[in-house]
Structures are given as structure tokens and as C-alpha cells.
DOTORVO-106585 format. One line per field, with one value per residue (C-alpha): x, y, z; residue number from 1. Coordinates in Angstrom, 2 decimals, padded with zeros to 5 digits. Example, Ala and Ser with C-alpha at 12.3 -4.5 7.8 and 13.67 -1.06 7.14 Angstrom:
2
east = c(012.30|013.67) $
north = c(-004.50|-001.06) $
up = c(007.80|007.14) $
pos = c(1|2) $
***
This chain:
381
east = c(138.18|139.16|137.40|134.53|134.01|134.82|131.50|129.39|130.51|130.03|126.60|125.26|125.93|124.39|121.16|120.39|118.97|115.24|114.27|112.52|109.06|106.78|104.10|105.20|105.05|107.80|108.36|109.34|111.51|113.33|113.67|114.85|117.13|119.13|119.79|120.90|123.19|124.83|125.65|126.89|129.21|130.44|131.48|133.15|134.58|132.92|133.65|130.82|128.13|124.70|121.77|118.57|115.93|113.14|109.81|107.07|109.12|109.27|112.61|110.60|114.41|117.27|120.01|123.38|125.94|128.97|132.19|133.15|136.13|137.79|140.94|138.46|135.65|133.16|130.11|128.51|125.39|123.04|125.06|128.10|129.74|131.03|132.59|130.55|133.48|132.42|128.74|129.07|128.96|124.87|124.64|126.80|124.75|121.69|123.23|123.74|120.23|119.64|121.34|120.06|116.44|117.68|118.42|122.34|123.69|123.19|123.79|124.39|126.70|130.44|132.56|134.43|131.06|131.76|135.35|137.70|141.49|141.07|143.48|141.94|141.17|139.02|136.84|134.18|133.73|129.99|128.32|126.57|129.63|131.55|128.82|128.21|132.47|132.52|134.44|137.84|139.69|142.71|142.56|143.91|145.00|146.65|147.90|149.54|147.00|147.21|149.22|152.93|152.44|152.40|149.72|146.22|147.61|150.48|148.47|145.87|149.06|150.53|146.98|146.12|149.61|148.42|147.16|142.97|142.29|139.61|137.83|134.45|131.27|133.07|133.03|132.54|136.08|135.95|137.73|138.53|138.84|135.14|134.22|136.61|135.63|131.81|132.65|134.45|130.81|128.86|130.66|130.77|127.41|125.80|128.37|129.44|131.79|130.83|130.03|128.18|126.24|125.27|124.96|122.03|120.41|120.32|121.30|119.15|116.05|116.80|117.32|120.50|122.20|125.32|126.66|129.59|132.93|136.01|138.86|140.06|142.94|140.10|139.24|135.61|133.26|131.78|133.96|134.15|137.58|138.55|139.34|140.91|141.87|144.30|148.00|150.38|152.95|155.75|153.89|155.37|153.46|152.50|151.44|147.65|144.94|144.88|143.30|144.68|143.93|143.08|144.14|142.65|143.20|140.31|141.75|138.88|139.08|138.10|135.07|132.52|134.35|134.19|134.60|130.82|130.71|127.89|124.94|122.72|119.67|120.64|121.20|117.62|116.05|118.03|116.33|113.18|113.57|114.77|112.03|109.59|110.58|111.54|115.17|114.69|111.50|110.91|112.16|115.58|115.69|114.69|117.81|120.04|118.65|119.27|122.41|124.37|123.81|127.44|128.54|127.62|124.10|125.42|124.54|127.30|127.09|126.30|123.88|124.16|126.46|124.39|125.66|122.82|123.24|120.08|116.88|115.09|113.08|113.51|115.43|118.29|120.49|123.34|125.72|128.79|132.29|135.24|134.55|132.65|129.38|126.28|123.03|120.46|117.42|114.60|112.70|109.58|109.67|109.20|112.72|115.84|118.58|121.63|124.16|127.49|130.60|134.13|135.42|137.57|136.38|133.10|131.56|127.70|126.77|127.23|125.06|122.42|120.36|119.58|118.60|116.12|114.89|113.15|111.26|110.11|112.94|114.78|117.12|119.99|123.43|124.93|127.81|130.58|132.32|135.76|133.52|132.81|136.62|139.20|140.29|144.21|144.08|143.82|146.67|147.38|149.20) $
north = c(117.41|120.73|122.88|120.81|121.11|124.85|125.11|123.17|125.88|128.80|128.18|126.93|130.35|132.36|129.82|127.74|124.45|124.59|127.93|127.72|128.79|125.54|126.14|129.07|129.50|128.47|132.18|132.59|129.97|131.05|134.45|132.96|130.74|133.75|135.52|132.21|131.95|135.81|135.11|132.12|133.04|135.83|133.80|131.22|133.78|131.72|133.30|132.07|129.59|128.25|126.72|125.14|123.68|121.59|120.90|118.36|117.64|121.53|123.91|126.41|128.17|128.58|131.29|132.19|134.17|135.53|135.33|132.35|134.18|136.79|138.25|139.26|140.10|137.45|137.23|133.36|133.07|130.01|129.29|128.72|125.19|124.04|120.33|117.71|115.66|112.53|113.81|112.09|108.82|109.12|109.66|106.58|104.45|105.38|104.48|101.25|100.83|101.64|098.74|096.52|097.44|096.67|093.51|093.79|093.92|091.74|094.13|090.84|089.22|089.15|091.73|089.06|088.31|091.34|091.88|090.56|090.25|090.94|089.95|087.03|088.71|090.62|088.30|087.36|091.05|091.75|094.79|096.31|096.21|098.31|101.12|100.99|101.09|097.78|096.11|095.55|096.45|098.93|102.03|103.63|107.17|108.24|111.28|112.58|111.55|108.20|106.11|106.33|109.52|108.93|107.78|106.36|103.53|103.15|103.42|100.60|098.48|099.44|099.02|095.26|094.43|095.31|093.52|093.44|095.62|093.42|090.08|091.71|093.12|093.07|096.91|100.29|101.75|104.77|104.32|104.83|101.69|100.81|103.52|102.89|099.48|100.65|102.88|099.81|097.85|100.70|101.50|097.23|096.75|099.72|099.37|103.22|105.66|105.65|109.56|109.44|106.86|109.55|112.61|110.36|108.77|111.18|114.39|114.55|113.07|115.58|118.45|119.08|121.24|122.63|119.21|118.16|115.99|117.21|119.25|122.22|121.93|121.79|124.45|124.88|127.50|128.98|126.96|128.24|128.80|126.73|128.19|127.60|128.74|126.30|127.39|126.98|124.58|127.06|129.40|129.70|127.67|131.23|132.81|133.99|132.18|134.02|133.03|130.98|128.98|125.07|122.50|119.04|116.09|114.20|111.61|110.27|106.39|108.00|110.55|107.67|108.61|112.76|113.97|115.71|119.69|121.25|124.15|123.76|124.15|121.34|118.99|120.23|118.89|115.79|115.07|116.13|113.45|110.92|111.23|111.25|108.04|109.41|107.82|104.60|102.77|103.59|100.44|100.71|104.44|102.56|100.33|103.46|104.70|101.39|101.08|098.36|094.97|093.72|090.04|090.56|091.58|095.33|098.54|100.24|104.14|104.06|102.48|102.48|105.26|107.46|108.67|107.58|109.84|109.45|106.24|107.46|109.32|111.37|109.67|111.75|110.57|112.34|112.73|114.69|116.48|118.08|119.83|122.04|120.55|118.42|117.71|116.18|114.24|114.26|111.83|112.27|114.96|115.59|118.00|118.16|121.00|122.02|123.71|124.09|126.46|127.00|126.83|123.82|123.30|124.70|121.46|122.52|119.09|120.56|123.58|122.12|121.14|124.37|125.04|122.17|123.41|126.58|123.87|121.70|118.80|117.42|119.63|116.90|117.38|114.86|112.93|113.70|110.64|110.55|112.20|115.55|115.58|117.75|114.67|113.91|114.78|118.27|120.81|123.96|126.10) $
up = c(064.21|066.32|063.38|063.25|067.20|066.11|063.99|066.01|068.90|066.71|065.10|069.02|070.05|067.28|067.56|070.29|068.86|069.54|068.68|065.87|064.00|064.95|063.31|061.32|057.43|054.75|054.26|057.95|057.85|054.81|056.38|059.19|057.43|055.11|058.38|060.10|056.94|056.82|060.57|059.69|056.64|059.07|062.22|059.85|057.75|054.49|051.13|049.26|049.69|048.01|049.66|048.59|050.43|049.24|051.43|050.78|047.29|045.99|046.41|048.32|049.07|046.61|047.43|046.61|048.83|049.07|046.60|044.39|043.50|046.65|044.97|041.91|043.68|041.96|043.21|044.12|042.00|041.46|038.43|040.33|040.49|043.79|044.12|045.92|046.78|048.73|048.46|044.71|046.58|046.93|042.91|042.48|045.00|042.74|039.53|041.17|042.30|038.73|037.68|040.22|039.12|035.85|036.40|035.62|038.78|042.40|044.95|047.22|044.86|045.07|042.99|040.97|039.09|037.76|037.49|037.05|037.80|041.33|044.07|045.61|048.92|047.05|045.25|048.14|048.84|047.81|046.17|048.82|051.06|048.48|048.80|052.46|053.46|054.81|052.24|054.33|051.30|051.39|050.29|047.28|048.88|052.10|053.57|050.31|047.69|045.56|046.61|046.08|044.79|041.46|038.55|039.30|037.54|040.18|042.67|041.71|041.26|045.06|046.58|044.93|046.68|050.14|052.72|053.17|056.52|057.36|056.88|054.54|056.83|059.74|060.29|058.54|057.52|055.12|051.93|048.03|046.57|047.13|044.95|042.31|041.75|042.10|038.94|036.93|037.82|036.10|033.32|032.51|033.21|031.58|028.93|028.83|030.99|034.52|034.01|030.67|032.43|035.81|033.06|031.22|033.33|035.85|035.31|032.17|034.19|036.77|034.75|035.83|033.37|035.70|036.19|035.48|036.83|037.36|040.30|040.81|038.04|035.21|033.30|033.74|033.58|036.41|039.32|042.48|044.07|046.88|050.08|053.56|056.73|057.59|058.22|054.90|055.29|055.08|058.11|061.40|064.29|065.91|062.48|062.22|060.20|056.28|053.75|050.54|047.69|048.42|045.44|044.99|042.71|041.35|038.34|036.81|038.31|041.19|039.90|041.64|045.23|044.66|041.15|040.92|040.15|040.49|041.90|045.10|042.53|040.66|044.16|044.65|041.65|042.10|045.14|044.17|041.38|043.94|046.41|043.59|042.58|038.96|039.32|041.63|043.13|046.77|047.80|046.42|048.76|051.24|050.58|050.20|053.73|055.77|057.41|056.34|058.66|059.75|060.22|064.59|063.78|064.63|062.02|059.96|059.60|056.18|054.22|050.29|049.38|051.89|055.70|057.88|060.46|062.88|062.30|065.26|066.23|062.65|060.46|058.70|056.10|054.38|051.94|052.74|051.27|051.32|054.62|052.70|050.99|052.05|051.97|054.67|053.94|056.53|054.86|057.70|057.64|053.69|053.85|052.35|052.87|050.30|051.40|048.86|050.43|048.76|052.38|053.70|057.02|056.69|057.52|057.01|057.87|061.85|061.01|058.51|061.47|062.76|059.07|059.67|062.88|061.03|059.13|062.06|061.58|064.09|065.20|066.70|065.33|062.97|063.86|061.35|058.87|057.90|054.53|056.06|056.24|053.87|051.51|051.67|047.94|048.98|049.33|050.42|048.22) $
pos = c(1|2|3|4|5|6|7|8|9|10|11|12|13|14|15|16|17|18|19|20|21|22|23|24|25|26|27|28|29|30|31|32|33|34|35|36|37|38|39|40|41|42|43|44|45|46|47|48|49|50|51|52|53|54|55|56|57|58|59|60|61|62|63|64|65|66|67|68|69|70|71|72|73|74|75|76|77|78|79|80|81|82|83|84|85|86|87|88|89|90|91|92|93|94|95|96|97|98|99|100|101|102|103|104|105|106|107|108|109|110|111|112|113|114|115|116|117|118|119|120|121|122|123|124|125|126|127|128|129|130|131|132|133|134|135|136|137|138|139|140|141|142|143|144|145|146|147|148|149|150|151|152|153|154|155|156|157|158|159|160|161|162|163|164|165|166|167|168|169|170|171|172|173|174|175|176|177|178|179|180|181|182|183|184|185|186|187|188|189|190|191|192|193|194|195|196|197|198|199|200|201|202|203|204|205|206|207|208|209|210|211|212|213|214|215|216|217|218|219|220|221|222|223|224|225|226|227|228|229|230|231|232|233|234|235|236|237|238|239|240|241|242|243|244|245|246|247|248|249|250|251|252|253|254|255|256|257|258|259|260|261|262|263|264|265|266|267|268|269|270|271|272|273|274|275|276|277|278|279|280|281|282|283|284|285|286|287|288|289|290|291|292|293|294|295|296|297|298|299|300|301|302|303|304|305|306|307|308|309|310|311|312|313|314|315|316|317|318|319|320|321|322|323|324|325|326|327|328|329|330|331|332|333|334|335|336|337|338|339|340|341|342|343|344|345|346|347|348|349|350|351|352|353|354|355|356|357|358|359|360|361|362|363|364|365|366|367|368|369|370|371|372|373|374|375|376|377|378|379|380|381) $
***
């Protein structure tokens, strides 16, 4: 958390929430917003980044920054992938509203109506508790990656042999699992791969053509290298901050969780399809946007596969990854900011707000999930 306080430090100090255009143009704001984002990049020494706003449902702002390669020099352009990471949890919540509008799944129905050889802890656990983190269930990674350190099949078996954490809806607790089983729901119930079913019936609606799945071992075309600050393992305690290559894992059981590669313009259009109601109804958004009720009457901080970050007086919902990528909804507001980095610990969830503030959002900071945080499938080589 001591680099996310870092940010939130930083970007106060280059612009003091509340100064912004209030009844000035989009152009002003956008002007406002690349210089916001140079200064940014500079103070938080942020090879390359993308951003994309879209206002009153149009991307009236799409830029690219920076390098998406340092030791060669490549520039960051709009065709750049950058990973998503936990921000893929918002696609999967809408594939399952898909389904639910579709009649083939209950989002208030147990998992074992579903699947099945489950541990029998598991079986009362229902749908929307997967997809809002209050499931109870253990979770399939730790501080090294899957569990054990071995296959995603190894883990599955270690993490069915645990212990639940919880009794179900009790409280929010971040975790894997629920998004690996949410991805063995979809690919049952729509009867194809849990990616071929996001790539068709959203991507293609969307118009997405830079999206993909995958980590930073795949070979794919136009990735973004990862970054950090963070001291190597083999530094000395007293040895300054440089700059190196960050690795992460991303085996296909757990694509639903964080496997999503993709451009700031294609998040954009995404949401512009969202909003317009061209992927869900309104009232299964709605549903996405409302935190989860626990079993004492008490919100959760998610609702379905979405941070929900503020309700009042401006709502603000969220998804967020890898320390380095998010996007905010202001759904009042008719607003919704992209930003993609190849920094770990970039966190532009803590700086997004000002963004918003050039716009005439709310300008309150977000507080930051366990999501906004570098996943423990990440290494530093």
C-alpha cells in the first residue's frame, strides 16, 4: 500500500482536487487532461500509458503515450495491448448477465446446479456471491502463484482440500476461485470456451478488434512490456529503485479472474456498448453496480464483478488491475475514464479522479481493493 499512498501524494501535489474547468468545454478538458497525464507519467516515472475517455456515451479523448517497449525505444500507440488483469472481472460479470437474461443461468441459485463435483462446502455458495467476492471459498493462489507451485490442475486439487474461509455472504474477501468457477458456469451454460464465448458476444458487438487473452509469456503482437520499480529480489536493502522487466502467469482456468489483453480504445467502445444497452438491459447494470447485500443487512465492496467504489453523492464504480490498469464509470454523470499503463504500481485508479474532475465528476478518491494490487502471480525478474 506504501506506493499507492505514493501516487495519491504525487498526483495531489501536481493538481489539487477541485480545480477544474466547471463549465468549460470537452476540448479544455482534454487539454487539460494530456498535460495532467505528461506530469503524471513524469512524477511516476511511467513508461507508457493509454487513455480514453468517453462523455455522454462518445470517446471524445483517446491518446497514447510514452514507450511500450524502453530498451527498444517503442513507442505506445492506440494499437498497443496492455493486460487488464483483474479489470477482466467486469467483462465476465456481463457474460453472466448475459446468461441470466438468457435464461440459462440463476444468478441467485447455488453453484452445484451447475457444477458439479464440488466439495460440499461449496455447494450452497450462490452465483452472485461468486462475482461479488463473498463466496467464503479459498483461494486458488497465494504469495507465489497457484497453489503449491505447480499446475493449475494441482492447484484446483490443493484448494478443494482446504478449509472454506467463511460461512457464504458473510463478508467480501478478494479471491480466485470465484472467478474460476464463474468461467466453468459460462463455458457449460453457453456450451463453448469461456473466451470464445467473451470474443462473440462481446468483443464482436463491441467492435473490439485488439482483444485478446493471454500473459506476458505469450507471443502476441503488439504487447506492451511490463514494468516495475520495485527492488529485485537479489538487490541490496539500500540499493536505488531501477527499472526491470515484470513477469506474470495467467493459465487459462483463470482468464475469467485477469487473462484480458487489450487497447484503451477498445475499453472505450466496450463501455459505450454497455451503457447503451447493446450488451445487457439496464437493469442487469444496475445489478452489476449494486453492492452485494451481506447476510447482516451490511453492503459488500463489490457488486457483480464491478468495484463499487462511491453510491453517493456520484456514484462511481470500477474495475481494476495489476496496479497498473482501470477504468471508472460515473454513471451520473454520463463519464467513463480508461487509463492502461505497463507500470506495476501505477495504480491509476488513485489518479483517475482528477481526470474526472476536468469533466465535472466527482473528484473523491477511490478506495483501493486487494484488485488494484500487483497479483502474487507476478515476478520480478
Amino acid at each position: 500500500m506504501r506506493s499507492t499512498h505514493r501516487v495519491i501524494m504525487i498526483v495531489a501535489l501536481l493538481f489539487p482536487l477541485g480545480v477544474h474547468a466547471h463549465a468549460g468545454s470537452v476540448e479544455t478538458a482534454n487539454q487539460q487532461t494530456r498535460q495532467f497525464i505528461g506530469q503524471t507519467m513524469d512524477a511516476l516515472r511511467i513508461p507508457g500509458l493509454q487513455i480514453a475517455v468517453v462523455k455522454d456515451g462518445k470517446v471524445v479523448l483517446s491518446d497514447s503515450h510514452g514507450l511500450a517497449n524502453v530498451e527498444n525505444a517503442l513507442p505506445a500507440t492506440r494499437a498497443t495491448r496492455f493486460p487488464l488483469n483483474s479489470a477482466t472481472k467486469s467483462f465476465t460479470a456481463v457474460a453472466m448477465m448475459q446468461l441470466a437474461e438468457a435464461g440459462k443461468v440463476n444468478l441467485d441459485a447455488p453453484i452445484s446446479a451447475y457444477l458439479a463435483d464440488l466439495p460440499d462446502a461449496w455447494r450452497s455458495v450462490r452465483v452472485r456471491q461468486l462475482l461479488a467476492h463473498t463466496s467464503g471459498l479459498p483461494d486458488i493462489l497465494d504469495a507465489q502463484g497457484l497453489l503449491g507451485g505447480g499446475t493449475e490442475a494441482a492447484a484446483w486439487t490443493a484448494v478443494t482440500q482446504r478449509p472454506v474461509d467463511a460461512a457464504p455472504g458473510t463478508r467480501f474477501t478478494y479471491n480466485q476461485t470465484n472467478y474460476v468457477l464463474l468461467a466453468r458456469i459460462i463455458a457449460a451454460q453457453a456450451a463453448m470456451p469461456y473466451d470464445r464465448y467473451v470474443a462473440t458476444r462481446q468483443f464482436d458487438v463491441a467492435r473490439m478488434p485488439s482483444s485478446t487473452f493471454g500473459d506476458s509469456y505469450d507471443l502476441i503482437a503488439n504487447n506492451a512490456t511490463i514494468y516495475s520499480w520495485f527492488p529485485r529480489r537479489t538487490d541490496a536493502p539500500d540499493a536505488p529503485p531501477r527499472l526491470s522487466h515484470w513477469f506474470y502467469d495467467m493459465t487459462p482456468g483463470l482468464w475469467a479472474g485477469g487473462g484480458m489483453l487489450t487497447t484503451a480504445d477498445d475499453v472505450a467502445k466496450w463501455l459505450v456498448a454497455l451503457t447503451g444497452n447493446r450488451l445487457v438491459n439496464a437493469a442487469s447494470t444496475r445489478r452489476m453496480w449494486t453492492p452485494e447485500r451481506l447476510n447482516d443487512g451490511s453492503d459488500g465492496a463489490w457488486g457483480a464483478g464491478w468495484a463499487v467504489l462511491q453510491r453517493a453523492p456520484q456514484r462511481q464504480v470500477a474495475g481494476m488491475g495489476g496496479a497498473r490498469s482501470a477504468f471508472i464509470v460515473y454513471p451520473d454523470q454520463g463519464l467513463a475514464i480508461v487509463v492502461l499503463t505497463n507500470l506495476v504500481g501505477a495504480n491509476p485508479q488513485t489518479f483517475i479522479p482528477q481526470i474526472a474532475a476536468f469533466y465535472g465528476a466527482g473528484t473523491q478518491a477511490p478506495a483501493v481493493s486487494r484488485a488494484a494490487r500487483p497479483s502474487p502471480a507476478g515476478s520480478r525478474r
